[in-house]
FIDRENPA-383759 format. One record per residue: x, z, y of N, C-alpha, C in turn. Coordinates in steps of 0.05 Angstrom, whole numbers, padded with zeros to 5 digits, always signed. Layout:
XZYXZYXZY
...
// end
This chain:
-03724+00077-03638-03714+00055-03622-03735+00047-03602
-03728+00039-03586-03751+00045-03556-03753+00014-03562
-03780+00008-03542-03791-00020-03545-03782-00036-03524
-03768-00029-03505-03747-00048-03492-03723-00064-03512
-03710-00050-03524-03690-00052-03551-03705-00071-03570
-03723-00068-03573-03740-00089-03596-03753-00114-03580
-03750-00120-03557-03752-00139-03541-03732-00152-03536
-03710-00138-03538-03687-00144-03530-03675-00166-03558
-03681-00154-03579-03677-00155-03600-03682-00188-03605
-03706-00182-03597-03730-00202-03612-03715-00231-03587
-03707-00231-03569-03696-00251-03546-03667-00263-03563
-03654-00239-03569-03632-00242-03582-03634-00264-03604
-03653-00254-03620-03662-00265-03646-03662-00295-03639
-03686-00299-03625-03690-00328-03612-03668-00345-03603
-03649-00330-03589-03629-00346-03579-03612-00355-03604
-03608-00337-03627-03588-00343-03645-03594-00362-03656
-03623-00368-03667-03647-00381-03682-03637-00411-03663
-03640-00408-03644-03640-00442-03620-03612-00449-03625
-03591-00433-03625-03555-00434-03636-03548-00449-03658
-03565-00440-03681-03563-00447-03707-03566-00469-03718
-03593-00482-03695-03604-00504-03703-03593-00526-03689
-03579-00521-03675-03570-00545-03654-03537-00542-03678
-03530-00516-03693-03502-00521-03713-03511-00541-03731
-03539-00535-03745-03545-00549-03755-03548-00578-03760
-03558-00589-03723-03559-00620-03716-03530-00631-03716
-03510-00611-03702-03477-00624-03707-03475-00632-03737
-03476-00612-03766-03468-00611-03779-03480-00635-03795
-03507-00643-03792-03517-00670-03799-03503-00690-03785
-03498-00695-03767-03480-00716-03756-03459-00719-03769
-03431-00701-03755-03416-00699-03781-03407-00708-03797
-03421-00696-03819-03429-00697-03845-03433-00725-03847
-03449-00740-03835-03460-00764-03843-03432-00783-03826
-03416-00779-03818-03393-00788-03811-03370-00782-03825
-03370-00762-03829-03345-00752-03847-03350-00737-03870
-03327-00738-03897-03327-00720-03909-03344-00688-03913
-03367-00674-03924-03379-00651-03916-03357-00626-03925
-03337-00629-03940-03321-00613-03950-03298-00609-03923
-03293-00626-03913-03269-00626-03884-03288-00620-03866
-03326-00614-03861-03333-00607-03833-03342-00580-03842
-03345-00577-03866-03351-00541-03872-03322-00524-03859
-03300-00534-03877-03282-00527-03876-03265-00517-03842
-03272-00542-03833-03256-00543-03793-03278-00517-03789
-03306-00518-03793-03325-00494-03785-03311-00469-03790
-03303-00462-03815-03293-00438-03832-03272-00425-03819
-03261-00447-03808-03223-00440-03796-03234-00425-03776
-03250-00439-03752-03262-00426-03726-03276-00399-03738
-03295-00400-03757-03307-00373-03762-03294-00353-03769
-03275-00363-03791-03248-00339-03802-03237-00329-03789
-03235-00346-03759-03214-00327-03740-03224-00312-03717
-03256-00320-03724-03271-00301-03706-03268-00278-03728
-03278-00275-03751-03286-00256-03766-03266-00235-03766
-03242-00244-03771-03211-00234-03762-03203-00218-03736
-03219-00235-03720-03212-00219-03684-03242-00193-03678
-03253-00194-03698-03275-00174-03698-03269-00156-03711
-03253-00152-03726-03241-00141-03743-03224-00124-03738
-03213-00137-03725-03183-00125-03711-03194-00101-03688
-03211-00108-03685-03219-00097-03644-03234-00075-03662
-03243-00076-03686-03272-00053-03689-03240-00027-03700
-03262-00010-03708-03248+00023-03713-03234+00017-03736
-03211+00025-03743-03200+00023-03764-03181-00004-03772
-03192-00022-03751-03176-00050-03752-03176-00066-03783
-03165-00085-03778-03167-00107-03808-03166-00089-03828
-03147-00060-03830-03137-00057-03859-03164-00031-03878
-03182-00026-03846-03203-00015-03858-03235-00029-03854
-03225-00056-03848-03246-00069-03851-03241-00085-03887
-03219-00085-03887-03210-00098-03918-03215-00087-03945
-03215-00055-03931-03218-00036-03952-03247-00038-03957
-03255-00041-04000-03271-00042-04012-03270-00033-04045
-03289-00023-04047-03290-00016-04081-03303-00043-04101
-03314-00056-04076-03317-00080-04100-03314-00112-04091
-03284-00108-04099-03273-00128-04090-03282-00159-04103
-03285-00157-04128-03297-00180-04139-03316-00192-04131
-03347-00168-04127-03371-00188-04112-03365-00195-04084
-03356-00174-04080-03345-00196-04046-03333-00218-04045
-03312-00230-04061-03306-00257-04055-03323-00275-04069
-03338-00261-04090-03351-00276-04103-03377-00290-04084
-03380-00262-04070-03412-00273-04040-03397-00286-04021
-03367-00288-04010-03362-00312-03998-03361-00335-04012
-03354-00341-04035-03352-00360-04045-03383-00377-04052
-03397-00360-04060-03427-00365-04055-03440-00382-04034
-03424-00370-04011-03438-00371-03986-03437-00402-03978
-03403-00409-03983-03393-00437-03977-03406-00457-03992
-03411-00447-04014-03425-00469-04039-03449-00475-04028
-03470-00450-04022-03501-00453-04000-03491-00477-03976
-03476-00469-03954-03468-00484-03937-03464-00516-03943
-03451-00517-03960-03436-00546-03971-03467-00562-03978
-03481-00551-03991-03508-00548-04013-03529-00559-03986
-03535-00543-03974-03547-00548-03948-03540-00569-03925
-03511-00572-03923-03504-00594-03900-03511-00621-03917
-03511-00622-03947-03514-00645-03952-03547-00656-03963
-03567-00632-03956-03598-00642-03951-03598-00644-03931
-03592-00640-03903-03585-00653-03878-03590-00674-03876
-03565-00690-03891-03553-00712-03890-03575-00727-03905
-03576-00725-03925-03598-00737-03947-03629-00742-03941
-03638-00720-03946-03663-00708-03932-03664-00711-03907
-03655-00702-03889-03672-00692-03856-03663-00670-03854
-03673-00659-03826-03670-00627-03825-03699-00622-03824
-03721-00631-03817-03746-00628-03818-03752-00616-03843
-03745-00627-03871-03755-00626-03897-03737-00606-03909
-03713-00614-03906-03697-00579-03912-03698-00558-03908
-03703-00553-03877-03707-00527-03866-03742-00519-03876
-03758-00535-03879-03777-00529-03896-03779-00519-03916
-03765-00534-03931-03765-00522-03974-03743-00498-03963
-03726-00495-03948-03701-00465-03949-03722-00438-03941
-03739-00446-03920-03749-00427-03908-03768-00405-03930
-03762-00415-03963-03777-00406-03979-03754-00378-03998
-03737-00386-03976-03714-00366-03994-03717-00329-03992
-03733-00313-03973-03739-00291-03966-03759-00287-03998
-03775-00304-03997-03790-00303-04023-03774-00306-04045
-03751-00320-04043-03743-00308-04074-03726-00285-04080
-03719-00273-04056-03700-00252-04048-03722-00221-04059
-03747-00232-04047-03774-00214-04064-03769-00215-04086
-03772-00240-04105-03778-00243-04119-03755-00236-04146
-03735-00233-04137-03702-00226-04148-03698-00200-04149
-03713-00188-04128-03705-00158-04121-03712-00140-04140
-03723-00152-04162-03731-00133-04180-03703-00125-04207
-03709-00154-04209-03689-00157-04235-03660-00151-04237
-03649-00155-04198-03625-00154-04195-03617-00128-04187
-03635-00121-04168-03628-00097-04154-03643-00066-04167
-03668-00078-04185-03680-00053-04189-03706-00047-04173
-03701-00068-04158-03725-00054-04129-03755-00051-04148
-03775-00034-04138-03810-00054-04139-03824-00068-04127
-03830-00084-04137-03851-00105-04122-03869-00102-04131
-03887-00092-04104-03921-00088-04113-03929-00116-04111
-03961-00118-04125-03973-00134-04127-03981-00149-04106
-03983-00140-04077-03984-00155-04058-03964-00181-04050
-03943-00158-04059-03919-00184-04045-03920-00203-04071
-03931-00201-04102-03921-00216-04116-03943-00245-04105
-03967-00227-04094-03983-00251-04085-03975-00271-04062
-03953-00258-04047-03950-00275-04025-03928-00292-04033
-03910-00279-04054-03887-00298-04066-03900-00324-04073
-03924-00322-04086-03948-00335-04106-03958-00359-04096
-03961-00351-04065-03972-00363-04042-03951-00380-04029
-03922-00367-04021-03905-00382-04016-03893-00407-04024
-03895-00393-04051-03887-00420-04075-03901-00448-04077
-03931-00445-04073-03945-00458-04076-03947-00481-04044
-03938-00464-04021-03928-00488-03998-03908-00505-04012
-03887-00491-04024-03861-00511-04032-03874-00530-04042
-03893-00529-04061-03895-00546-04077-03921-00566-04059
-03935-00564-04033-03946-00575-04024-03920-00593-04000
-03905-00577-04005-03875-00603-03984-03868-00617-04009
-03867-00607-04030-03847-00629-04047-03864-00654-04065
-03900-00646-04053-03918-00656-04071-03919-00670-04100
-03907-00650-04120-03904-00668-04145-03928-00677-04168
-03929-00694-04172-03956-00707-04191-03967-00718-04167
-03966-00727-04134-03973-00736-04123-03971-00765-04115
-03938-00767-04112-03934-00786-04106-03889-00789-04127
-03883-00806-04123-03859-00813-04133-03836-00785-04138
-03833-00767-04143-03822-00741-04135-03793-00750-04123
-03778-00741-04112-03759-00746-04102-03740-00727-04113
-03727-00732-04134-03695-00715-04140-03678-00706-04117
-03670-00713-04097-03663-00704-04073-03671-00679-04060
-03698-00670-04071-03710-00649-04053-03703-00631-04072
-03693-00624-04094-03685-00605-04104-03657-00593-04087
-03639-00614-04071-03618-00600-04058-03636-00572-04046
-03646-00577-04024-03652-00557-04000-03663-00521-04024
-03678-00536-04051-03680-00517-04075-03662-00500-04075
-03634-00512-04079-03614-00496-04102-03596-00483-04074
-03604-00496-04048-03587-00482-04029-03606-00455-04024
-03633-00457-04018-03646-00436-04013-03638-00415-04032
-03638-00417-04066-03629-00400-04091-03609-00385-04081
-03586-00398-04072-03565-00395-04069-03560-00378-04048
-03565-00382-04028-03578-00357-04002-03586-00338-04012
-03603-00339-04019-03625-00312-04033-03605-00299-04048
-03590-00306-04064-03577-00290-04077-03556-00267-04071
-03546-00291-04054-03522-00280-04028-03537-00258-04016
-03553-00261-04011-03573-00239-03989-03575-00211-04014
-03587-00206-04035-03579-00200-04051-03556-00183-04064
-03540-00205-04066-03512-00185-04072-03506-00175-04041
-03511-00177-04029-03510-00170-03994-03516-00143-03999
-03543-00138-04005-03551-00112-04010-03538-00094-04029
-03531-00106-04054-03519-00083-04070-03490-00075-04056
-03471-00084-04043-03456-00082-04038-03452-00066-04018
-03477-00068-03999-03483-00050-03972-03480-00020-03991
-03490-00020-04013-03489+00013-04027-03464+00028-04021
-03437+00015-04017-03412+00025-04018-03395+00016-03982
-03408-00012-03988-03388-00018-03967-03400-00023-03938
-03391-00018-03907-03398-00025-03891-03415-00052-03876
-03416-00059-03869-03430-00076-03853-03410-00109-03843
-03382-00087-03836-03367-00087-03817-03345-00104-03854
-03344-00090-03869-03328-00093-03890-03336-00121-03905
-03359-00126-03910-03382-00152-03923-03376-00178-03899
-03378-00175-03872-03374-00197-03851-03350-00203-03853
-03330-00184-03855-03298-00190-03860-03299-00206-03876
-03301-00202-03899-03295-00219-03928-03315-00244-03931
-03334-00246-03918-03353-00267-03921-03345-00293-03899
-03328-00285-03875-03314-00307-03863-03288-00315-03880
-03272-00292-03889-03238-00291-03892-03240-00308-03921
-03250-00302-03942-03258-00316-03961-03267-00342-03955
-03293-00347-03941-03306-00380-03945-03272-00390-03930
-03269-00378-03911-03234-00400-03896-03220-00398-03921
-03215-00383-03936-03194-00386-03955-03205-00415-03976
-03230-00408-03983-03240-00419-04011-03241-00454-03990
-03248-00454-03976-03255-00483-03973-03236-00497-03956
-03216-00484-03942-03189-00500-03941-03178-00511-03959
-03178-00491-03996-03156-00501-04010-03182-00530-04028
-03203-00527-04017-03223-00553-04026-03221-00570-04001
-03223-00566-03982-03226-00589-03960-03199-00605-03949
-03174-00588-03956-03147-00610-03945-03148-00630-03963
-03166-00636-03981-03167-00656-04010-03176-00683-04002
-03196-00672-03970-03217-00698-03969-03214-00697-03940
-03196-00689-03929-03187-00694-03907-03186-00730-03887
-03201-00731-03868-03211-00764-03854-03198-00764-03828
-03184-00793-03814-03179-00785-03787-03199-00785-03772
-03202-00763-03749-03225-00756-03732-03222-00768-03704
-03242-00783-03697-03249-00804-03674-03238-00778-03647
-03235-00792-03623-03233-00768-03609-03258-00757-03592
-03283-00776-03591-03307-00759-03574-03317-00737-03606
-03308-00751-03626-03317-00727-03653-03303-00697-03656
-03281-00695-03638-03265-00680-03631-03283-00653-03625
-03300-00668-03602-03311-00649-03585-03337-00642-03595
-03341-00656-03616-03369-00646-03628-03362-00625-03651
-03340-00629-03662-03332-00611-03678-03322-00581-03656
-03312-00585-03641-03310-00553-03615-03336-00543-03617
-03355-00558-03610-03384-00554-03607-03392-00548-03633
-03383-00555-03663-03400-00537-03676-03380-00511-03693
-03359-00512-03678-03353-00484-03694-03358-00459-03658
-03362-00475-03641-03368-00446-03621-03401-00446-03627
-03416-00454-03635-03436-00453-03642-03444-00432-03664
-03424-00439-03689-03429-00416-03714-03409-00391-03699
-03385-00389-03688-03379-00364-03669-03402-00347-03655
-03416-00358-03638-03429-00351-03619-03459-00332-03635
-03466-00356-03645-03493-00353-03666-03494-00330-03680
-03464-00325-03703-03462-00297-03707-03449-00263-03698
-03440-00281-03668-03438-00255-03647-03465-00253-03639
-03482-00267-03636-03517-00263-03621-03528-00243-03643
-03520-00251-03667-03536-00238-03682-03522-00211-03695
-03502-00203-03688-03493-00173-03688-03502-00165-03670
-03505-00173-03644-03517-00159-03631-03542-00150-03625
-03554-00164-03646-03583-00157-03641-03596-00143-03657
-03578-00143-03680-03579-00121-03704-03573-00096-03694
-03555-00104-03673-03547-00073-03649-03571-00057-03648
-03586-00083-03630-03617-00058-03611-03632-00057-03623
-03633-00067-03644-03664-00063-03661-03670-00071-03686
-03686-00063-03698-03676-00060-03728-03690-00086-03741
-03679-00091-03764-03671-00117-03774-03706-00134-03785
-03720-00108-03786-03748-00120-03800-03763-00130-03781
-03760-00119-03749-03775-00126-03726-03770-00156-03718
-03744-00161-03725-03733-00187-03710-03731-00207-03733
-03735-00194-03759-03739-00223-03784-03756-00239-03775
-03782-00232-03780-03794-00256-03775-03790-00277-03757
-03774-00268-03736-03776-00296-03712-03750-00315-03722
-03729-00302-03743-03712-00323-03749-03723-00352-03762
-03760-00352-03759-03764-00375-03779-03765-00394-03758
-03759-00387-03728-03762-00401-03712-03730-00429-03715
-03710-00421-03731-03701-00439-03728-03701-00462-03740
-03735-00459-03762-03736-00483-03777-03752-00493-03753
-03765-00481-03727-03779-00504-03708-03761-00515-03694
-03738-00499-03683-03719-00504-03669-03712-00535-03684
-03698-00531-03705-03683-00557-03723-03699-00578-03721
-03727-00569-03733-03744-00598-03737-03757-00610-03714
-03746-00592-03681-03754-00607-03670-03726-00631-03657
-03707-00612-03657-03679-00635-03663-03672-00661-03673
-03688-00649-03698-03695-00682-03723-03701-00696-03713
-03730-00690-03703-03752-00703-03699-03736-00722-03666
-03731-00710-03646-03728-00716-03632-03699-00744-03625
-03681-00724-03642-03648-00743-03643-03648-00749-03654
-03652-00756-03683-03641-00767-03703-03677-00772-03722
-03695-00780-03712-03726-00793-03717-03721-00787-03729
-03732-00765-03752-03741-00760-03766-03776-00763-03770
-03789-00759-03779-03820-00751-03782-03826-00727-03794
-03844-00711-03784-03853-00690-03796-03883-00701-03810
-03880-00700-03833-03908-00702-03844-03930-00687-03857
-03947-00690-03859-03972-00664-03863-03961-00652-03880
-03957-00656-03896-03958-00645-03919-03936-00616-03924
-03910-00635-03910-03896-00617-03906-03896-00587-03873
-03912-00597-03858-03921-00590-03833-03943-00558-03841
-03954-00568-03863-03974-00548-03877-03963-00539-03892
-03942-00540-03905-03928-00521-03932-03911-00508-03922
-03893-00511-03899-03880-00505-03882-03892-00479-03871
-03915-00479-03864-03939-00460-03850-03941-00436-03863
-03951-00446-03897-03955-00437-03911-03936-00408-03922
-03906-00425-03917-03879-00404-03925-03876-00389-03909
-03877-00400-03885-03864-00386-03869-03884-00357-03858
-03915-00368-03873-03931-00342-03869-03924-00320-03888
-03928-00334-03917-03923-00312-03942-03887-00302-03938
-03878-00309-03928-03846-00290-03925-03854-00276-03907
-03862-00278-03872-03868-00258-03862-03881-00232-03875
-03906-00236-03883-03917-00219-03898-03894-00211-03922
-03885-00207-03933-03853-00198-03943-03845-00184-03940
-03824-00192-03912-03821-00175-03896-03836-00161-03884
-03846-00162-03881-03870-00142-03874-03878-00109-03883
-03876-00124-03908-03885-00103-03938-03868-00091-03943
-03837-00103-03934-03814-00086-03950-03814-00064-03927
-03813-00073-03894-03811-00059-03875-03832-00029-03881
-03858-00035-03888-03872-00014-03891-03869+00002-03914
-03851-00010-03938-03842+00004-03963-03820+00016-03944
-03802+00011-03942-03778+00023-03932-03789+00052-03911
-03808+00051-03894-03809+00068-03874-03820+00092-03887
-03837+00084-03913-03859+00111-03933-03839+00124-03949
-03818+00099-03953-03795+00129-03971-03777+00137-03959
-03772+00129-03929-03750+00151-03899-03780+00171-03898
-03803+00170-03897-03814+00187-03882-03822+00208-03911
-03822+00202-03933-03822+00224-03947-03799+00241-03964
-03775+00221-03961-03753+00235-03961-03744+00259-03932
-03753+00245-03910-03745+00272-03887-03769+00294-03896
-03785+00282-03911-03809+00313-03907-03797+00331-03931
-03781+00326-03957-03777+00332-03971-03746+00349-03965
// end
C-alpha cells in the first residue's frame, strides 16, 4: 500500500475521530435531557438504515450480506454493542466526557489482554508489560486509596470491558464471516434490540432538540462511512493509533461546552494509556507482518 494511501488513511482517521466526538457531545446533552434508552435508540433507527442501504448497494445485496454461519455471536455482538453504548452515554452524563474517554481509552489493552484466553492468540512479554503499564494510568485517573473513590467511575470500566469484548468476538467471527456481513448485523440488531427497549421510555421532544437529534444520528452515519473508508486505503494498524485522538477531540468539547476540568491526574493517566495501547498495537502490527512474511516464504 503506497504512502499516499496511508496518509490518506491517517486524514480519514482524524476526521472520523473529530465526528465521533462532537456524537459524543450531542449524546451527553441528550442524554442529560432525555431518557438514554429513547437517544440510543432514535441513533440506532438512523444507523440501521444506513447499515441496510450499504448493504443493499454492496455485491450480493442484503440477502448475502445476511448470510452467516454464526448467527448467534452476531446478534449476540450487536446486542453487546448497544449495552457498551447505553453503558457509555451514561458516564457522559454522570462523569464528563473528559474522565470517560480517559478510563475507555484503556480498552485496546484489554482486547491484549483477552486475546489470549478468548481467541488463543500469544502475548509476548512485552505487550504484557505495556498492558501492566496501561493499567496502572487507569488506576492513576481513578486514584484509589487517594482520595474518596468514586463508584461512578467504574461506569466508563464496564463500558470499556464491554468494547473490548465486542472487538473480540469481532475477530473470531471475521474467521468465517465478511467484513461486510459483521457491519450488517451490528447496525440491524442494535435497531432491533433497542427499539423493542426504548418505545418503553419514550419523552416528548422539544423542537430545537429535534435538530440536535438530526445532528447526532448524521454524525454516527457519517463517522462510520469515514471510517470504511479509510479502512479502504490503508491498513487498519497504521491508522489505530490516531483513533486516540478522539479522546482529545471529546475532552476538548467538555472542557470547552459543557466546563468540565481536566485534572492532573487524570491528564497523566490518560498519557499513560494512550501510550501503552499504542505500543499494542504496535506489537500486534509487527506480530502480524513476521507470520504473512514467513508464511509467503514457506
Amino acid at each position: 500500500m503506497g504512502q499516499s494511501n496511508t496518509k490518506l488513511g491517517i486524514l480519514l482517521m482524524i476526521a472520523t475521530t473529530l465526528i465521533f466526538a462532537v456524537q459524543d457531545g450531542l449524546s451527553k446533552y441528550l442524554a442529560g435531557e432525555y431518557n438514554v434508552f429513547m437517544v440510543v435508540m432514535i441513533r440506532y433507527w438512523f444507523f440501521g438504515a444506513f447499515v441496510i442501504w450499504m448493504a443493499a448497494r454492496a455485491p450480493g445485496g442484503l440477502r448475502g450480506a445476511a448470510q452467516t454461519q454464526q448467527l448467534g455471536v452476531q446478534v449476540f455482538r450487536g446486542l453487546l454493542l448497544i449495552t457498551e453504548i447505553v453503558v457509555m452515554v451514561s458516564a457522559f452524563v454522570i462523569l464528563g466526557l473528559v474522565e470517560s474517554h480517559a478510563i475507555f481509552a484503556a480498552y485496546p489493552l484489554m482486547v491484549a489482554a483477552l486475546s489470549g484466553p478468548i481467541l488463543g492468540e500469544k502475548v509476548g512479554w512485552r505487550r504484557w508489560i505495556a498492558i501492566g503499564v496501561g493499567f496502572t494510568g487507569v488506576l492513576i485517573i481513578l486514584k484509589p486509596g487517594f482520595t474518596v473513590f468514586s463508584p461512578a467511575a467504574i461506569i466508563p470500566v464496564i463500558s470499556a470491558s464491554l468494547f473490548a469484548l465486542y472487538n473480540l468476538l469481532t475477530r473470531f467471527v471475521s474467521r468465517k464471516d465478511s467484513a461486510a456481513t459483521s457491519f450488517f448485523y451490528t447496525g440491524f440488531v442494535g435497531a432491533v434490540g433497542m427499539t423493542l427497549i426504548g418505545v418503553w421510555f419514550w419523552e416528548p421532544i422539544t423542537g430545537r432538540d429535534w435538530l440536535f437529534l438530526g445532528a447526532l444520528c448524521l454524525t454516527g452515519a457519517s463517522g462510520h462511512f469515514l471510517l470504511i473508508k479509510c479502512l479502504e486505503v490503508a491498513e487498519a494498524s497504521a491508522v489505530q493509533p490516531f483513533a486516540y485522538l478522539q479522546l482529545v477531540f471529546s475532552a476538548l468539547i467538555g472542557i470547552s461546552i459543557f466546563s468540565e476540568v481536566l485534572k492532573l491526574n487524570v491528564a497523566i493517566g490518560a498519557g499513560i494509556v494512550m501510550a501503552a495501547g499504542a505500543f499494542t498495537v504496535w506489537r500486534e502490527h509487527r506480530k502480524t507482518r513476521q507470520i504473512s512474511a514467513t508464511s509467503a516464504r514457506d
